[in-house]
N, C-alpha and C positions, 0 to 999 in steps of 0.2 A: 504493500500500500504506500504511497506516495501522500505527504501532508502537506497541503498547499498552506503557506501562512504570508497576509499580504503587509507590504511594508511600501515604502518610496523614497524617491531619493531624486536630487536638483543636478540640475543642468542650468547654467546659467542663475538667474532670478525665479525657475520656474521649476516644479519638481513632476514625476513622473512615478507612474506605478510599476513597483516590481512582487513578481511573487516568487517567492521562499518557497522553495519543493526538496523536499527529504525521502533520499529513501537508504533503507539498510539493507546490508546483503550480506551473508555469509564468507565471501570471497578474503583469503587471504593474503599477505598480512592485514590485520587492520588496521584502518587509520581515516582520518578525518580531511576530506576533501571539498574544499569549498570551487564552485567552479563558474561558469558566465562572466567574465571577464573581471574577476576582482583587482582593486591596488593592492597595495601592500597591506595597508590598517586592515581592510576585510580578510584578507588571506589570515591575516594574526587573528582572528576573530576564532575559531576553531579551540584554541590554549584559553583565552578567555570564557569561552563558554562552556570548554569540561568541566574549567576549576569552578565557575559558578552553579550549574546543576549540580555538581557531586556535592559542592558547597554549601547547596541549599536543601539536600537531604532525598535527593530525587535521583534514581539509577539510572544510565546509562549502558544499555548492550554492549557484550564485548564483541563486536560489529564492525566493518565497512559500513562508514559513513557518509556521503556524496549529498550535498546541498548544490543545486542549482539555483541560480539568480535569472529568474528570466525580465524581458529580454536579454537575449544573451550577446549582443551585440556591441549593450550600450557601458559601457566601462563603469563600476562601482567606483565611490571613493567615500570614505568614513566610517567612523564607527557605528553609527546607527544602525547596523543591519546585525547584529547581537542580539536583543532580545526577540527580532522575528525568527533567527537561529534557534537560539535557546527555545524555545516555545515548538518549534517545528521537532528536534530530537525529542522532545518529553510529551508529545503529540504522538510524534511514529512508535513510540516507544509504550504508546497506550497507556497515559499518566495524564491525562487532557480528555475532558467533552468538548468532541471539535465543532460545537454548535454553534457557538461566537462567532470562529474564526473569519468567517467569509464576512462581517456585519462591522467589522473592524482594521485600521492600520494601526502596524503597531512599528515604535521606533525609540531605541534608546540605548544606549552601551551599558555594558555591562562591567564591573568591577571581579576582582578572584572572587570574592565572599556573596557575589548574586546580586550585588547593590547599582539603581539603577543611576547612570552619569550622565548631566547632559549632553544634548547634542548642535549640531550648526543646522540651520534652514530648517527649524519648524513651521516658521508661518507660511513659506509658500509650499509645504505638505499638508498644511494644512487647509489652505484655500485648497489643492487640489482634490483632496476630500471630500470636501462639501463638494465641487463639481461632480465628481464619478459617484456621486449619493452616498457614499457611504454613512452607515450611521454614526461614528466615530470613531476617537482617536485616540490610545495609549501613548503618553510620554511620562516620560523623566518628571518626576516635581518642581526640576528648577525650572522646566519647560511649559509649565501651564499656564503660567498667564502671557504668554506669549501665543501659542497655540485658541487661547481662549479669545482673542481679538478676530477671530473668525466666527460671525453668529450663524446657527443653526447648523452648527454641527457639535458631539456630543464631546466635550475634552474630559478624559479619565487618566490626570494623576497618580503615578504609582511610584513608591519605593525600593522594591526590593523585585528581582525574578521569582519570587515563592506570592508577593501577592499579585502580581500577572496571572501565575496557575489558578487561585485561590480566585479570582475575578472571573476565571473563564469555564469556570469547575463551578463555581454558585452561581451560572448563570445571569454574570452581570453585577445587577443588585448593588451598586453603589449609586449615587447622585451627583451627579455630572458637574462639574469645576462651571462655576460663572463668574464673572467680573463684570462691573461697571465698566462698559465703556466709554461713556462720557465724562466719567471722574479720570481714568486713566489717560485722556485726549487731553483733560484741563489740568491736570494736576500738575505738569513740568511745564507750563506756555509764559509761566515767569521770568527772564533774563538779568541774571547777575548783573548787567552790564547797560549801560542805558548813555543815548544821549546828554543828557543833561550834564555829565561830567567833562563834557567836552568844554575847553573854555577857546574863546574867541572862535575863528575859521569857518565864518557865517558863508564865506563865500563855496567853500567845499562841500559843508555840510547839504546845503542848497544842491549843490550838483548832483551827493546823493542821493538826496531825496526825489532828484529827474531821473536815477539811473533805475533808481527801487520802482520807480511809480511806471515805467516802461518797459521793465527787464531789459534796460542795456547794461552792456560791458563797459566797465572805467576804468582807466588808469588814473593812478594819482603820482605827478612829478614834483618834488622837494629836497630840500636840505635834509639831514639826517637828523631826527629828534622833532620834527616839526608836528608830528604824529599820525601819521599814514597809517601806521599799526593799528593804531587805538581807534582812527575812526571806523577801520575796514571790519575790526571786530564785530563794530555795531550795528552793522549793515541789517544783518537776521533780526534786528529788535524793530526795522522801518518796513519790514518786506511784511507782504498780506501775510496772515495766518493760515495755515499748511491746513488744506481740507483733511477729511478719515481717510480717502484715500490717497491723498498725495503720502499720507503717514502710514499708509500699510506700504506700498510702494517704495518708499525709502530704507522703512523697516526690512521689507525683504531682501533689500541689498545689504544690509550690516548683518542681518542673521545667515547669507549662507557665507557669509566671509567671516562668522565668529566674532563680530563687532560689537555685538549688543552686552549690552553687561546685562549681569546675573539679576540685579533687581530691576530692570527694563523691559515692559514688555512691548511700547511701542515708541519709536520715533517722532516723537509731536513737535519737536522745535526744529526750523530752519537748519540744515546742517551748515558748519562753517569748517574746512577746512584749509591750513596754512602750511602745507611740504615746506621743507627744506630746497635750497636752489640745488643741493645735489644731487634730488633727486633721479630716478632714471627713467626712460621713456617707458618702462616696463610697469615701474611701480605708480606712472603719473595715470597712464588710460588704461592698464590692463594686459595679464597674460601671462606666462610662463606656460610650462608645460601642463596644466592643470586650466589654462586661460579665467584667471581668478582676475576681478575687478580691481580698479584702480582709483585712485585720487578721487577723478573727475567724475566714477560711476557714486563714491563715499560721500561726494556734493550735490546730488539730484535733490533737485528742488532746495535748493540751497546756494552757499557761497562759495566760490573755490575763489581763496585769498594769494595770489603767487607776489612774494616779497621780493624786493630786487630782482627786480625782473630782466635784467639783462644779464645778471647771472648765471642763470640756467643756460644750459648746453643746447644749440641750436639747433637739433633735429628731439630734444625735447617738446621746446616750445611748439615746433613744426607737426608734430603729430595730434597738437590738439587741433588741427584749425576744420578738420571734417568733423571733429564730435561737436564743436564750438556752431557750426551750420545744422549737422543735423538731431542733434541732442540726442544719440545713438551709438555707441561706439562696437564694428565689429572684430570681434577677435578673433583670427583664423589660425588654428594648429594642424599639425597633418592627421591629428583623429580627431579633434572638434572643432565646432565654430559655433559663437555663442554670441550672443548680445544682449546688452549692455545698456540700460536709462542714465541719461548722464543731462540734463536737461539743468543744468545750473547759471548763477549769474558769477563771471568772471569779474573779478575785482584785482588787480595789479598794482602797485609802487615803484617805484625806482627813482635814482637819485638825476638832476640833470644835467649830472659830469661825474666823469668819474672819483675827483677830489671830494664831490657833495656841495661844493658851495657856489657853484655858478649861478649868479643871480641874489644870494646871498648878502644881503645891506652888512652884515655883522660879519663876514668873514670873506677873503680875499681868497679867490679862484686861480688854481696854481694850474690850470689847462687849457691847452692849448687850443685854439677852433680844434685842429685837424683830430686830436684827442675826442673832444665834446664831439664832433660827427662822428667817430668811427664806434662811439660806445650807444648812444641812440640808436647806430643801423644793426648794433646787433640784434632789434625787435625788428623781424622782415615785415617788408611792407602786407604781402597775405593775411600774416598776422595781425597787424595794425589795423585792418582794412574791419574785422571784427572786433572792433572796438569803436565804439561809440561817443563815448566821453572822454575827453584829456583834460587833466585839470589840476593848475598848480598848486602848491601847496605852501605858503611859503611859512618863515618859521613863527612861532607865537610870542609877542613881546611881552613883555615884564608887566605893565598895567592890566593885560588881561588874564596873566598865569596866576597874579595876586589877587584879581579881583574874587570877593564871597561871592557875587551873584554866580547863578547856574545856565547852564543855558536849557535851550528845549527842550523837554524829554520824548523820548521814543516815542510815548504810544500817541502824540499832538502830529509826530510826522506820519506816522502810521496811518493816522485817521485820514489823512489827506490822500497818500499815497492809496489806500484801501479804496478810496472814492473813484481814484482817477483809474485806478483797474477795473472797476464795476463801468463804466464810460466805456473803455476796451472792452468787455468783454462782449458788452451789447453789439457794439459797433462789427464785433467780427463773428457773430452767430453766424454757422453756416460755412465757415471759414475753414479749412482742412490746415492742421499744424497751424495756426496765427491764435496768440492767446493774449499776446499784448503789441505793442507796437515794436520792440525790438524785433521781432518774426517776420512784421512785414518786407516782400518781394518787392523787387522793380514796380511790377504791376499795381500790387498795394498801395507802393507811394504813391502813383501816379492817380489813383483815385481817394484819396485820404488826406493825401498832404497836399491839394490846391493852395498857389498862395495869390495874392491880388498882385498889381503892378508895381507898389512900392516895395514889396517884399523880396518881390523880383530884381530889381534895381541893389538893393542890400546885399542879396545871392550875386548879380554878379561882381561886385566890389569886390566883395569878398574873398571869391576864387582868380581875380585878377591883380587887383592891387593890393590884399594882403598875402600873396601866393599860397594859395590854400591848394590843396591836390585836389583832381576830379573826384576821385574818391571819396571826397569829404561831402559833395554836394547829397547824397542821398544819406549821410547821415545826419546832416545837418537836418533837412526836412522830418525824417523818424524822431530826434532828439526835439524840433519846435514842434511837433503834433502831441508829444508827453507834456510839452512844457503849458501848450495849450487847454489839453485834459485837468492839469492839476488845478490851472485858472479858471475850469468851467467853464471855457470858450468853446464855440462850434467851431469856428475860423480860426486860422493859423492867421496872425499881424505880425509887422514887420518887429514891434518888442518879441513876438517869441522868435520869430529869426536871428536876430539880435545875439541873443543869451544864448542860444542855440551855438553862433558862429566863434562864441568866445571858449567854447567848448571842446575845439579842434587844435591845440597848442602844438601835436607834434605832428600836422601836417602843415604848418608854416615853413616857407624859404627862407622866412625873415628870422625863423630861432636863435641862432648864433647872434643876431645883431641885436635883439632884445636887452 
């Protein structure tokens, strides 16, 4: 007899059904084979789960053993497939009513002594659950309220392999793990961190709150200490607040990378992440031999902060600039190819010389033009061309670093920024991929961003007598239709051209002579 026992397991964001089939046979020597293309963890899976059956007071035949993982095509990886193991020998082994079995997935590793250990990618096994109907779901207890963020299907919490048997052997008979999901959405959307601490830098913070209120990409250019860090932090406290699914969504990308901490069971704030400029092309968008997510997939729906940005290694940079367009990053190995939600807003710094004080009133710039050109073109223009906002930063004087007053807080920009996205969203119902104005196409512009005759006239000032690159003309118009939403204007005027066009600092000729 052969014990089917179902489990699953992720590919990508996304998980899939496998079933656990056991059989014994008399054939000599004996021994324990696990088979359907396992990694390495699964193959060790076989040692962990004698020592936990004999552990937990349950026999085992002195038997050839042979577990197949079917499909057998699709390559295992992790420990989760131990308890559907364990449970399948003490099943074939007639120690199991295998009434349950088909009404249930079960997943969770196993310890020597039978005890159940968490695992990676519960939530999206557990969304796939609920699709293939099943009635529910055995995990790990540190797994449950994770697992439990999926409604209407059953999550059963469990401890140890002996009360897995004891659950399938009484027919059940426990009352299914539930959580508040509205308490668990609202209970971390508070931010250590808020604008209000920011002092002076009226004119940056302004720009942010165009880059938030549009999903554009900004760079911020300054002396060192002016505080680019501090404001970029604060970015996630102005940006709309993340719907239940943008937070399952994000969540399943930290749960099959192992991301989520243990008392976590959902992603409800803004992610913000800040790599290292060492980082490597591998670790920024994704991949290795396993094609495991990256940076960029860790900031969906959220911030990816890159500090000194001319820093990083230039086919680095160069690899984001297709996920940066399509908010999709795919990753090709010669046995998988997987993708990737990477759907974030790019937030950048750097200094505007290599010294740090070009421009600088308080400190004297020791570099050369040809220096200051050559450290700027290390951002290529492809690059640059996805980015939206440039905007200086310059350093914060003594009157306003002492002064008590506070500045704005967060949740005053938020409300605004929250307005002028609810204006976008309307406007683009019907719209395939446009969710706010940073998404808009050629075509897009060309019907959204109408501007009248004086505005016109400003546009071409701008690209002629302050050398602005062609490039810059269609983000100009993207950057005044945000700047317009936030003022509750239908029409784009030549003030939001204006602000818009002071927006483009590093596509100026004239930078060096500033």
């Amino acid at each position: 007899m052969i014990s089917p026992i179902l489990t699953a397991a992720t590919v990508g964001v996304n998980a899939f059904l496998v079933k656990v089939e056991t059989h014994f046979s008399t054939a000599v020597p004996h021994k324990f084979i696990i088979v359907g293309l396992p990694d390495k963890a699964v193959s060790e899976a076989s040692e962990r789960v004698v020592a936990a059956i004999k552990n937990s007071s349950f026999h085992i035949p002195a038997k050839r053993i042979t577990i197949n993982l079917a499909p057998a095509d699709i390559r295992k990886e992790g420990s989760g497939f131990d308890l559907p193991i364990a449970l399948g020998v003490v099943c074939e082994a007639g120690q199991i009513e295998p009434g349950l079995l088909n009404d249930y997935i079960f997943v969770g590793e196993l310890s020597l002594d039978g005890k159940l250990r968490p695992v990676r990618g519960v939530l999206p096994i557990a969304i796939e659950a609920k699709r293939l109907g099943y009635k529910g779901i055995i995990v790990p207890e540190e797994n449950a309220r994770e697992a439990a963020m999926v409604e209407g299907i059953d999550v059963h919490p469990l401890g140890t392999l002996q009360e897995a048997i004891d659950f399938l052997n009484n027919g059940g008979g426990l009352e299914p793990f539930r959580v508040d999901l509205k308490e668990i959405f609202n209970i971390d959307q508070k931010s250590i961190v808020d604008f209000a601490d920011v002092k002076g830098q009226h004119e940056v913070k302004r720009a942010l709150e165009v880059a938030a209120a549009g999903g554009h990409n900004i760079i911020m250019v300054g002396p060192p200490g002016s505080g680019k860090t501090m404001l970029a932090k604060r970015i996630p406290t102005i940006l709309p607040p993340m719907t239940f699914d943008e937070a399952l969504e994000t969540t399943k990308i930290h749960s099959v990378a192992g991301l989520l901490p243990s008392n976590t069971a959902l992603v409800s704030i803004r992610p913000y992440r800040s790599p290292h400029h060492t980082i490597s092309d591998v670790a920024l968008v994704g991949g290795g031999p396993a094609a495991k997510p990256g940076e960029i997939s860790f900031a969906h729906h959220g911030v990816l902060f890159l500090d000194e940005l001319p820093e990083f290694k230039k086919n680095v940079l160069e690899v984001m600039r297709q996920p940066l367009e399509d908010g999709r990053v795919t990753i090709s190995r010669s046995k998988i190819t997987v993708d990737y939600p990477c759907n974030f807003m790019l937030a950048s710094a750097m200094n505007p010389c290599p010294c740090g004080n070009f421009g600088n009133p308080n400190q004297e710039c020791q570099c050369q033009p040809q220096m200051i050109q050559r450290y700027i073109s290390k951002i290529s223009g492809p690059l640059l061309d996805r980015i939206d906002i440039h905007i200086q930063v310059q350093a914060v004087k003594y009157k306003e670093l002492s002064s008590t007053a506070t500045g704005e807080p967060s949740h005053a920009i938020r409300e605004r920024v929250v307005n002028a996205r609810d204006v976008q969203i309307t406007r683009f119902t019907g719209k395939k991929n446009i969710f706010c104005n940073a998404d808009m196409q050629s075509k897009d512009i060309r019907e959204y961003c109408k501007i009248d005759s004086a505005s016109e006239e400003l546009m071409k000032m701008a690209i002629t007598k302050l050398g602005l690159s062609a490039r810059a003309y269609d983000r100009i118009l993207k950057v005044s239709r945000t700047i317009a939403d936030l003022a509750g204007e239908a029409n784009i005027s030549s003030a939001h051209i204006s602000e818009a066009i002071q927006y483009r600092t590093l596509d100026r000729t004239m930078w060096l002579e500033q």
